[in-house]
TIVEXKOL-166678 format. One record per residue (C-alpha): x, y, z. Coordinates in steps of 0.05 Angstrom, whole numbers, padded with zeros to 5 digits, always signed. Layout:
N
XYZ/...
***
This chain:
626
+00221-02646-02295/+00294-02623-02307/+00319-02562-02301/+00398-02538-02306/+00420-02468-02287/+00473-02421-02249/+00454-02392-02178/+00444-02315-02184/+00506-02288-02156/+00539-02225-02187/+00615-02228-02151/+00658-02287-02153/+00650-02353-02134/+00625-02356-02058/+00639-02431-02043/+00724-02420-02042/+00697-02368-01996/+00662-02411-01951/+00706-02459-01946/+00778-02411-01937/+00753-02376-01882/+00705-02426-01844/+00753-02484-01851/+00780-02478-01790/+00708-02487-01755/+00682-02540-01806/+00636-02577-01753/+00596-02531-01756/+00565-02558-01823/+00530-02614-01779/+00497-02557-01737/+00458-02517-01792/+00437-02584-01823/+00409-02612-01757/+00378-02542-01737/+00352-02536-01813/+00316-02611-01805/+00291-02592-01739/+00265-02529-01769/+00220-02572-01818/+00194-02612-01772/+00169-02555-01723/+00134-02519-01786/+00106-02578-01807/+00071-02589-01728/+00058-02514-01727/+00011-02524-01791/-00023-02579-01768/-00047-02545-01704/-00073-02487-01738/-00111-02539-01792/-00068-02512-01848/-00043-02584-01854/-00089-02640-01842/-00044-02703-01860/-00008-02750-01817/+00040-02706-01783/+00069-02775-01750/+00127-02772-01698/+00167-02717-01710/+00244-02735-01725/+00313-02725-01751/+00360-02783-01770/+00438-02771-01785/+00465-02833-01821/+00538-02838-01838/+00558-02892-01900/+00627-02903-01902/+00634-02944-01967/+00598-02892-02005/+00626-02829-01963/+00568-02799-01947/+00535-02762-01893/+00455-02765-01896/+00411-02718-01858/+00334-02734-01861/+00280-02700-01826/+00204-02716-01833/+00181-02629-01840/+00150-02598-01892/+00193-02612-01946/+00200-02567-02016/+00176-02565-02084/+00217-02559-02138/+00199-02487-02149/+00214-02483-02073/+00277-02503-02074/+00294-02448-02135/+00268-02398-02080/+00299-02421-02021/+00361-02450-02036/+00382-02415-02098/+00353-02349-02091/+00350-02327-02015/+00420-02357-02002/+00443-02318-02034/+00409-02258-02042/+00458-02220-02007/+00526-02255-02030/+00550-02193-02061/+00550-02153-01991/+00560-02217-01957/+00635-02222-01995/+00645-02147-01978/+00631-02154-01911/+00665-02215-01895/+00726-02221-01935/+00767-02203-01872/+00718-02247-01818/+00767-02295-01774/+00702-02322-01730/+00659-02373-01764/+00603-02345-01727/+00606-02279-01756/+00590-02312-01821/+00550-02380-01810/+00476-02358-01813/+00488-02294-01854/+00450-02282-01906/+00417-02363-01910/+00482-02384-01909/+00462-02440-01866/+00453-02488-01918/+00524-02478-01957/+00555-02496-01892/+00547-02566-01926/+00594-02548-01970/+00658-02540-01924/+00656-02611-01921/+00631-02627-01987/+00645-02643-02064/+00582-02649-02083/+00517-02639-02048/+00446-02669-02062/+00368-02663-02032/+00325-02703-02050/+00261-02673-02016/+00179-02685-02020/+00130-02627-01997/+00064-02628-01942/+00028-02601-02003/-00030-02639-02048/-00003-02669-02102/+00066-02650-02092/+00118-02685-02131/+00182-02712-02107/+00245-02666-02133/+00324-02670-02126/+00380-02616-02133/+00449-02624-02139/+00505-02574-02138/+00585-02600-02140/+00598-02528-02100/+00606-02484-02165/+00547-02436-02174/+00522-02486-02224/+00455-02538-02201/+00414-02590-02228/+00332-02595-02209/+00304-02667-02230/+00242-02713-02209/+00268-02742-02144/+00255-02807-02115/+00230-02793-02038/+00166-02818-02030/+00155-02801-01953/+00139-02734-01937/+00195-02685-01917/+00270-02668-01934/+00347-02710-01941/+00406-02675-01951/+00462-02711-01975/+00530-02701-01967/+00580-02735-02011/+00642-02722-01958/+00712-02688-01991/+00782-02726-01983/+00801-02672-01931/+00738-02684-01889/+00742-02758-01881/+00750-02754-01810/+00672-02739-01814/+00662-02805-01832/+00675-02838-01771/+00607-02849-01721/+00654-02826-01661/+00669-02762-01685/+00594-02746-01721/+00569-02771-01645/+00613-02727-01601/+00594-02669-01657/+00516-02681-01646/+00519-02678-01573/+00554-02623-01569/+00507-02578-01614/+00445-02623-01612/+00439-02653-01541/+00380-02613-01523/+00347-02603-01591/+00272-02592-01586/+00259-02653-01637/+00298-02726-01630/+00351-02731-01667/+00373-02813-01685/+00436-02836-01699/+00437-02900-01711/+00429-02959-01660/+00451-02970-01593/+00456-03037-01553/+00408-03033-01482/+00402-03083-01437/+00330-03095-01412/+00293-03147-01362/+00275-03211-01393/+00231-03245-01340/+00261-03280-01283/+00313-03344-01264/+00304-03409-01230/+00327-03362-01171/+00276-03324-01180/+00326-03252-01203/+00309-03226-01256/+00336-03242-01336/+00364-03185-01380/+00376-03188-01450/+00414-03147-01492/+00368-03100-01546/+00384-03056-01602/+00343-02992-01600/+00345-02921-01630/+00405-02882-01608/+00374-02814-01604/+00418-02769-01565/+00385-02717-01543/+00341-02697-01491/+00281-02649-01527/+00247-02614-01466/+00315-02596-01420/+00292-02563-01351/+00300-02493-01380/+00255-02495-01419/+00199-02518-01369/+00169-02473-01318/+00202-02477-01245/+00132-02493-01215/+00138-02564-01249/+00212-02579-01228/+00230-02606-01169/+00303-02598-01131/+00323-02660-01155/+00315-02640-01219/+00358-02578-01226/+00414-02632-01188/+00404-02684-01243/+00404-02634-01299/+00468-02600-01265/+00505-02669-01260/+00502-02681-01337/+00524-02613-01361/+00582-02624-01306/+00597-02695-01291/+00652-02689-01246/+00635-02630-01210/+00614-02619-01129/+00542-02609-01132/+00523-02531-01138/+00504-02482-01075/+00440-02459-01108/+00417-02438-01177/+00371-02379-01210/+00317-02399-01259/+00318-02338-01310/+00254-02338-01347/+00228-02276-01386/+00192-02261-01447/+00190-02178-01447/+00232-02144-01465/+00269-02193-01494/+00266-02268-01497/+00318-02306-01439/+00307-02372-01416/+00361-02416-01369/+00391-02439-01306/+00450-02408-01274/+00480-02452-01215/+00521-02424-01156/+00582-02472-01169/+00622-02487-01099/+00686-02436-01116/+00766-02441-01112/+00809-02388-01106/+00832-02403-01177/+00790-02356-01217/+00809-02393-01291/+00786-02460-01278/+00713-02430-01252/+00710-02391-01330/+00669-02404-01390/+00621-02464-01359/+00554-02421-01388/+00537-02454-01444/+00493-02419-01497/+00439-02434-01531/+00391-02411-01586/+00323-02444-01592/+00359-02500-01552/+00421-02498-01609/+00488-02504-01576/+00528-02443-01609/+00581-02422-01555/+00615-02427-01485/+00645-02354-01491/+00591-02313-01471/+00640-02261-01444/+00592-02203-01478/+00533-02231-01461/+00541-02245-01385/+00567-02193-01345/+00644-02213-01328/+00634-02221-01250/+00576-02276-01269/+00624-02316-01318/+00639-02354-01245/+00580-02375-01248/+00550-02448-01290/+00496-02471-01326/+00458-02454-01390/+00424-02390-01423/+00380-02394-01480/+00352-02329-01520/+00339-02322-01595/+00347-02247-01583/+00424-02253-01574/+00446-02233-01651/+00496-02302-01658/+00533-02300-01723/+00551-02218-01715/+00621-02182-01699/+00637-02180-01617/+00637-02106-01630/+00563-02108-01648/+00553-02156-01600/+00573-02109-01547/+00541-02051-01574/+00468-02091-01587/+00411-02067-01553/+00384-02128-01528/+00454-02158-01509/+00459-02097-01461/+00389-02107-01431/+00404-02175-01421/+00463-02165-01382/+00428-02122-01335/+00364-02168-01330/+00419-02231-01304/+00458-02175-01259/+00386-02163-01221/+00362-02233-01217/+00433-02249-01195/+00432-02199-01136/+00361-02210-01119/+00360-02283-01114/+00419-02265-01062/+00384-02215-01030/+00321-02262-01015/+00367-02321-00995/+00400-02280-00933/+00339-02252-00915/+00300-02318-00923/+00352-02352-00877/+00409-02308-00864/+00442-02372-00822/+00440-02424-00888/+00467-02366-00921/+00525-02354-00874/+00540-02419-00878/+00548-02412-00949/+00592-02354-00954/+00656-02378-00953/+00643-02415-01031/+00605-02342-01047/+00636-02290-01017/+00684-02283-01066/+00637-02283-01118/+00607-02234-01088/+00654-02189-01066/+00678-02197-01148/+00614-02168-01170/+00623-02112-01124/+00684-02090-01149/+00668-02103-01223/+00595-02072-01227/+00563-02009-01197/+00495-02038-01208/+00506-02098-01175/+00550-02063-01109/+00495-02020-01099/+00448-02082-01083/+00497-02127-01051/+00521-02075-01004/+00465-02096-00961/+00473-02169-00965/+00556-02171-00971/+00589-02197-00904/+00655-02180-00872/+00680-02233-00817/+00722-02222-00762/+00778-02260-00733/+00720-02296-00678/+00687-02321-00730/+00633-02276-00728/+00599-02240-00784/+00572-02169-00809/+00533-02137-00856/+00575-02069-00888/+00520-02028-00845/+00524-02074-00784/+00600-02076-00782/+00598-01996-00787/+00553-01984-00726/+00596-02041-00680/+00661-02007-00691/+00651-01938-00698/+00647-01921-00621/+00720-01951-00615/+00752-01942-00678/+00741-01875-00704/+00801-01834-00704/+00818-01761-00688/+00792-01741-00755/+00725-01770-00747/+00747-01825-00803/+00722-01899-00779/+00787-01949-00790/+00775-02014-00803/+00837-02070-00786/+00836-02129-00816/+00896-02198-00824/+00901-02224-00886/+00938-02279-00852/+00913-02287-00783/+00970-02344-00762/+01022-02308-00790/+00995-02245-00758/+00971-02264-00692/+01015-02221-00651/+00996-02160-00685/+00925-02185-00675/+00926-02196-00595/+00951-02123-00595/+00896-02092-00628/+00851-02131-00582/+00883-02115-00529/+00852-02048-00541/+00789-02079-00563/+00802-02059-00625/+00765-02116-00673/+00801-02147-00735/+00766-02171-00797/+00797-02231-00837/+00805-02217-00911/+00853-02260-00942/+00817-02279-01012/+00855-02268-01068/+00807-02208-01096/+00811-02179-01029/+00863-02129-01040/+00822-02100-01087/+00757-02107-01050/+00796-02070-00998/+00808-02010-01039/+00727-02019-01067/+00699-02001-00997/+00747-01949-00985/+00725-01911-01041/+00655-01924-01026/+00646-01920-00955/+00645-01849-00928/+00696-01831-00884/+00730-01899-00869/+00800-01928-00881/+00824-01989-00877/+00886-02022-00848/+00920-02079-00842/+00940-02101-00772/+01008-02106-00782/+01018-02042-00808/+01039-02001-00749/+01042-02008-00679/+00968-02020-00650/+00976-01950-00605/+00985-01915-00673/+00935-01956-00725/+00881-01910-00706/+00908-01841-00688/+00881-01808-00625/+00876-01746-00587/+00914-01781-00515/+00992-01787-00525/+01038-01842-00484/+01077-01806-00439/+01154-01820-00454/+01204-01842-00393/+01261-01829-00429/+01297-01764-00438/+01313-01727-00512/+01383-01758-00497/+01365-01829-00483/+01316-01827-00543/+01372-01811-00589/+01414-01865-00552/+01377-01914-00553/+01363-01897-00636/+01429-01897-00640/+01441-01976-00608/+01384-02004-00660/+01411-01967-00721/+01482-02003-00710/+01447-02064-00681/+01401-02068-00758/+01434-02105-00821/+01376-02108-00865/+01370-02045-00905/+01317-02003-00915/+01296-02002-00841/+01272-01934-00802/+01282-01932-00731/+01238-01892-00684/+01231-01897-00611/+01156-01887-00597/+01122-01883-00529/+01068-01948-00524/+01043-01982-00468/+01100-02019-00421/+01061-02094-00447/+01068-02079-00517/+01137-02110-00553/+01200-02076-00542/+01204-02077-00619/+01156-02079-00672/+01172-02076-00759/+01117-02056-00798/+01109-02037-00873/+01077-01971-00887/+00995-01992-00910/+00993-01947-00972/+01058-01967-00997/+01057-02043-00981/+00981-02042-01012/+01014-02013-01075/+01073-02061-01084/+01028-02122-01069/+00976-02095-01120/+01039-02092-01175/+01053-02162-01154/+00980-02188-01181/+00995-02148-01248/+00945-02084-01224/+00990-02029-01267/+01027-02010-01202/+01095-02023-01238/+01121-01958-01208/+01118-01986-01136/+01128-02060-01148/+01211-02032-01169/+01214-01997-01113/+01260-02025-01047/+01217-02050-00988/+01221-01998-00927/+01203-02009-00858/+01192-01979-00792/+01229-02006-00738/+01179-01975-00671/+01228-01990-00609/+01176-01982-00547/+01218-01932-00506/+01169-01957-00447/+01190-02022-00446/+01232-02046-00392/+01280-02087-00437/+01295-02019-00467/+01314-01990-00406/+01365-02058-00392/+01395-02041-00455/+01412-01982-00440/+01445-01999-00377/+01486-02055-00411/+01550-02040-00441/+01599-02065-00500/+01580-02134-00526/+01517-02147-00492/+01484-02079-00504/+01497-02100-00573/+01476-02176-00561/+01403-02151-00536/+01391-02101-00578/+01401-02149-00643/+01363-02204-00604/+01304-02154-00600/+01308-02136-00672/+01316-02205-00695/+01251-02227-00645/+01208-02169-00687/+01232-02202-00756/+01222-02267-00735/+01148-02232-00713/+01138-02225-00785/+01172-02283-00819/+01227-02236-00839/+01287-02277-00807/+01313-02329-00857/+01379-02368-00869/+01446-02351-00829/+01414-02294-00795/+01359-02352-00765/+01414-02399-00754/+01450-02334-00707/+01387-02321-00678/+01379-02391-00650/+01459-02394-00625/+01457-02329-00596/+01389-02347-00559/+01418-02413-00527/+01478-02369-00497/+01419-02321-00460/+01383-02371-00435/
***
């Protein structure tokens, strides 16, 4: 048997085309091989359970060998093997049936995986790597006969006798000059368990050194000895793949601790499992989360057939969930296409929505299973949460009901519970419900007191994403607003029908403006003498809520560049009912002067405004008072 020929492509030569634009993702080679061998062997079990095979099907395997005098890479698997006319079909044929459309389609591809796959190109993959290429392959078939191909990665090939004599398929890979690095075990290793650790069939590479009990000492401890045994490095029936009924919580830890080594252990996980409409297997883990949003990304790994292709799954998992860990495995997710299909696939979308609901339900039943395990939790989800809120309609509309707001007691609220406690309180003239809220209680606590002094409550919302959550439940909350504490005085945060009577006349109120305008250095401050209760501060700065909400927005990069240039501006309230207003008014030249800057300097220091000399003043002028 020998047989020479050209592959049947009609466009130029596809190899230099292979190689230019995959180079930059050549590992991938090792991938395809392993997949390919693992492939084989899975046919070759498939046939013998339904009797179209009755040989020796024998421990199914894959072996990757490296030989570094000879520069080869060697992948063997014990599967079905080919016949010489087989491998016409398969790998000269098929591969390339679609080259032509393949080169038109491509030519301008950046992402190995929009390519890698395509049209059986699998198999060339081999040749990024590559000068020449062999297989030397026997097939499951009666009376097969061992045959070999070789290819130097033109379109020309050679078909001869081969020399396997074991059932099943080598490829051999005789490694370029610029590839050598492929040669070294490290690198092949850390390649393999990156794509192959959970392959369905053991994959060996090579030996490893154990060390294993060898009876006992004069001491009566026990002996070890060191052993060389088959290095296989993968694990072929990972916990997503098994039904939840047969793991135990233990299990999901363990599994969780070797995707993520050095990571606290997780809050909780989801077991996704679902053959219709689509196929979706995995775990997702609740990871324990810090406000820095980056470090929590792109820790879901995916998987095909338990293949390792990506850890971007930003258009597969809905962008709230890519704070979430763990693994997702579906053969239905269309892997070697353009992110623009990928986004605009059927099955992607349904996907998306199937992980959104499990996400929210498995929620859902944990706060009504134990609402107190899950309040403890809250702090490491609530962000999470409140993310997915603000990013997806789908997912609000179920978390609305299982979403908690705390106060500054400590004490938390459902959306619907929070509603019906301060509604009888804090509804204003308008019949609008207004929420308060810190988003730095410490810093705050003055303006806090206030409010419940008036039993008004205030909720703590000082996440990151809580500016935005903020403006979230205004828009979907009927007829509430929401402030923050410190943005006016607390007689004016929720506007009333009953008015403070004033004791001081039109002339005293323009006096008195008057003092605290001369008395004010900082610029863009607003005086107004309002009449509050005789406890509340003489003086009190606050920033305007809409405009303050605005300028911090432009300060996280939320396209509120208009307001982020404008100048701060504040409201200087100067309780005309206070009694230190009425001393300052009696007072004349430099201490009517002296107290009316000490008050103003008391409200800035109130709100961490008062900084350098104008602290250092502060402190001076306050030893002379006292």
């Amino acid at each position: 048997m020998q047989e020479k020929g050209n592959i049947s492509i009609h466009t130029e030569n596809i190899f230099p085309i292979i190689k230019k634009f995959l180079y930059s993702d050549n590992e991938i080679f090792l991938r395809e091989l392993v997949s390919n061998a693992v492939d084989a062997v899975q046919k070759i079990k498939r046939l013998g359970s339904l009797g179209q095979f009755n040989g020796e099907i024998g421990a199914p395997l894959v072996q990757v060998a490296v030989d570094k005098e000879a520069k080869t890479i060697t992948i063997s698997d014990n599967g079905l093997g080919m016949t010489a006319e087989e491998i016409k079909k398969y790998i000269n044929q098929v591969a390339f049936s679609g080259a032509s459309e393949f080169v038109e389609k491509f030519k301008d591809a950046k992402d190995a995986n929009e390519i890698i796959g395509k049209f059986g190109l699998g198999f060339y993959s081999a040749f990024m790597v590559s000068d020449l290429v062999e297989i030397q392959t026997l097939s499951y078939q009666d009376g097969a006969e061992p045959a070999r191909w070789i290819c130097d990665g033109s379109t020309e090939f050679e078909i001869t006798e081969g020399t396997k004599t074991t059932r099943g398929t080598d490829i051999i890979l005789h490694v370029n000059k610029d590839s050598e690095e492929f040669l070294e075990e490290s690198k092949l290793q850390e390649i393999l368990n990156k794509y192959a650790k959970f392959l369905p069939v053991p994959i060996k590479f090579g030996t490893k050194t154990e060390s294993v009990e060898d009876g006992v000492d004069e001491e009566g401890k026990a002996k070890f000895k060191d052993v060389e045994v088959d290095n296989i490095i993968n694990t072929t029936n990972p916990i997503w793949a098994k039904a939840p009924s047969e793991l135990t919580d233990e299990d999901y830890l363990s599994f969780y601790r070797e995707l993520y080594p050095f990571s606290e252990e997780p809050l909780f996980w989801i077991h996704l499992n679902v053959d219709y409409p689509f196929n979706l297997t995995g775990v997702l883990y609740f990871p324990k989360l810090k406000n820095d949003f980056e470090m929590q990304r792109n820790k879901i790994k995916l998987y095909s057939r338990q293949v390792f292709i990506t850890d971007e799954v930003k258009d597969i998992v809905p962008e709230f969930l890519m704070l979430l860990h763990g693994v997702i495995d579906s053969p239905d997710i269309p892997l070697n296409v353009s992110r623009s299909f990928l986004q605009a696939d059927s099955n992607v979308k349904k996907i998306n929505s199937y992980i959104t609901k499990k996400v929210a339900d498995k929620l859902g039943e944990l706060f009504i299973k134990d609402r107190k395990s899950y309040e403890d939790k809250w702090k490491d989800i609530g962000m999470f949460v409140k993310y997915g809120m603000i990013s997806e309609d789908k997912f609000y509309d179920k978390a609305k009901d299982f979403a908690l707001v705390g106060n500054t007691k400590n004490e938390l609220f459902t959306l619907p519970e929070y509603k019906e406690k301060v509604s009888p309180l804090q509804t204003d003239k308008n019949g609008s419900v207004v929420y308060l809220y810190t988003n730095d209680a410490s810093k705050q606590d003055a303006f806090i007191q206030s409010a419940n002094k008036k039993d008004y409550d205030v909720l703590v919302l000082d996440s990151p994403i809580d500016n935005h959550f903020i403006n979230q439940l205004e828009q979907k909350l009927e007829k509430t607003s929401i402030k923050r504490v410190d943005s006016s005085v607390a007689d004016k945060l929720i506007e009333k029908d009953e008015v403070n009577e004033h004791v001081l006349t039109e002339d005293q109120v323009k006096e008195v403006t008057t003092i605290f305008e001369k008395a004010i250095t900082k610029p863009g401050m607003q005086v107004e003498v309002v009449a509050l209760h005789p406890e509340e501060l003489p003086v009190t700065i606050t920033m305007d809520e809409f405009m303050r909400r605005m300028k911090e927005m432009a300060a996280m990069g939320g396209g509120m560049n208009f307001y982020g240039q404008m100048p701060d501006n504040y409201k200087v309230a100067i309780n005309g009912n206070h009694k230190l207003v009425s001393k300052i008014l009696k007072a004349e030249g430099q201490e009517q002067s002296d107290l009316a800057k000490q008050a103003i300097d008391l409200a800035l220091l109130a709100q961490g405004m008062l900084t350098g000399a104008e602290l250092t003043a502060f402190v001076s002028r306050s030893v002379e008072l006292i």
